[in-house]
N, C-alpha and C positions, 0 to 999 in steps of 0.2 A: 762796504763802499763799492759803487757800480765802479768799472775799470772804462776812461774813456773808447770812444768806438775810433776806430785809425777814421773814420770820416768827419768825425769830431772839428778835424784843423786840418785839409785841405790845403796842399802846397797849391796857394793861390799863384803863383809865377808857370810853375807845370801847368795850370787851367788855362791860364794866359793865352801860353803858348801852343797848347793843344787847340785854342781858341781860332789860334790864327791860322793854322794847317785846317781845322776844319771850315772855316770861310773861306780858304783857296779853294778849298770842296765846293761847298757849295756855289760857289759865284757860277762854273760852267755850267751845272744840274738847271740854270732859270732858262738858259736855250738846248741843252739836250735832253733832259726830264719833263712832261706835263705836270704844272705844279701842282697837280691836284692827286696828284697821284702820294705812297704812301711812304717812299724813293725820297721824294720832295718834303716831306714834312718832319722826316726823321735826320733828312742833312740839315734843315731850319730849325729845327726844334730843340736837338741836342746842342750847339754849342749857347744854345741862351738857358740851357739849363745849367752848364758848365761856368756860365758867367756869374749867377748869384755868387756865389763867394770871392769873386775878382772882383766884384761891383762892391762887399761889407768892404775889401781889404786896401783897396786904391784909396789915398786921402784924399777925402773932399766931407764939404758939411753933409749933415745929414738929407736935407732936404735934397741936394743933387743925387745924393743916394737913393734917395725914394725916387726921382727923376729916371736913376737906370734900373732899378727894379719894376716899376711900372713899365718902360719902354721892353720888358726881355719878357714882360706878362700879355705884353699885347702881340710883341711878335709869335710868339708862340701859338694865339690862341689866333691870329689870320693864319697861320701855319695849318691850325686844325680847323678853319672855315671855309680855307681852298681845300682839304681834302676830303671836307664834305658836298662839294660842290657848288657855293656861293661863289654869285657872279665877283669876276677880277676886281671889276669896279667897285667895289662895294668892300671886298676882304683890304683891296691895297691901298683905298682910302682912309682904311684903320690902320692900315700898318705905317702909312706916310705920317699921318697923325703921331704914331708911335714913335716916329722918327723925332719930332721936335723933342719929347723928354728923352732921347740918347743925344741929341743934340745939346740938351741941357747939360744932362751929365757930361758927358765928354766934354765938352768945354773948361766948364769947372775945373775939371780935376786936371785938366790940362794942362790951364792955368797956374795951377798948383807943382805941375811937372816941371824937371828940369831937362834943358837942353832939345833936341830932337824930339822929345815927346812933345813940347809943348805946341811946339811948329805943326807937327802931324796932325795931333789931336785938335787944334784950332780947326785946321786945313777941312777933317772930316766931320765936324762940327756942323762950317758954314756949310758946305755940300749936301751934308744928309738933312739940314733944314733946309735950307736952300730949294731940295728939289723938291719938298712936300708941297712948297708954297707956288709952286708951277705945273697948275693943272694941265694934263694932255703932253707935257715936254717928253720928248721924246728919252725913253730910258739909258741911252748912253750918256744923257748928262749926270747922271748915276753912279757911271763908268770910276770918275778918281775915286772913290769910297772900294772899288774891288781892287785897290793897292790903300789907299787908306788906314782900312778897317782892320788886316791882316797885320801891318805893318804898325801899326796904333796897337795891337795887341802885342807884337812882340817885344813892341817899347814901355808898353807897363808889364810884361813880365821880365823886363831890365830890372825896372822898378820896384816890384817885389820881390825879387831875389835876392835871399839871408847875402849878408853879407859876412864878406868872411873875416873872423879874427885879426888882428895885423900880429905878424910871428916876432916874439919873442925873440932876442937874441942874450 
């Protein structure tokens, strides 16, 4: 019998949280990095691959699940269309697009969450739909999703974090 691989089962609350330290990364890299460059696709590309297993492990229906699966397929892959050099316009209109199905997800599971999560996770829901659906706005309306996003991550790795035994006396 094959011995499972330690990658097998993924402390999905550790991804969370690495999740959210690496979107504090990134959010400065969109005004001190050219996004095309390869600096820029490796700070966007890594935490949406960090996120598939936070995305299986967060409760929500399946289809909201496919919701954040599809949204971390599409960021990834404007990620590697600005660092091929396709024009802004063109890569960030997919990525806006990609925005509604984390918007979906997020919501969801939001909804699903207790206390503070739910608040946040709504909060960055409307925002990240919100801006895809306003062509030309200027990208500081953007701006509450880079405390959001972070802060939405560190409240679903509340989330999944084992809880601990209650001790015995």
């Amino acid at each position: 019998m094959l011995e499972p691989s330690p990658l097998a089962a993924p402390r999905a609350d550790y991804l969370a949280y690495a999740v959210a330290g690496l979107f504090l990364a990134r959010f400065p890299s969109f005004y001190l990095v050219s996004q095309q460059s390869v600096v820029s696709a490796v700070l966007g590309i890594l935490p949406h691959l960090l996120l598939f297993p936070v995305v299986g492990a967060l409760p929500a229906p399946p289809w909201a699940r496919a919701a954040g699966w599809g949204w971390l397929a599409i960021d990834m892959a404007t990620d590697i269309m600005a660092l091929n050099g396709v024009a802004p316009a063109i890569f960030l209109s997919l990525r806006y697009g990609g925005h509604i199905a984390a918007a979906l997800w997020i919501a969801v599971a939001a909804w699903q969450a207790p206390g503070a999560a739910r608040l946040v996770g709504g909060l960055l829901a409307l925002n990240l739909a919100g801006y895809s659906f306003l062509p030309g706005a200027p990208f500081l309306v953007l701006f509450p999703s880079f405390v959001l996003l972070p802060l939405w991550f560190v409240l679903v790795g509340r989330i999944l974090a084992p809880r601990a035994a209650p001790a015995v006396s």
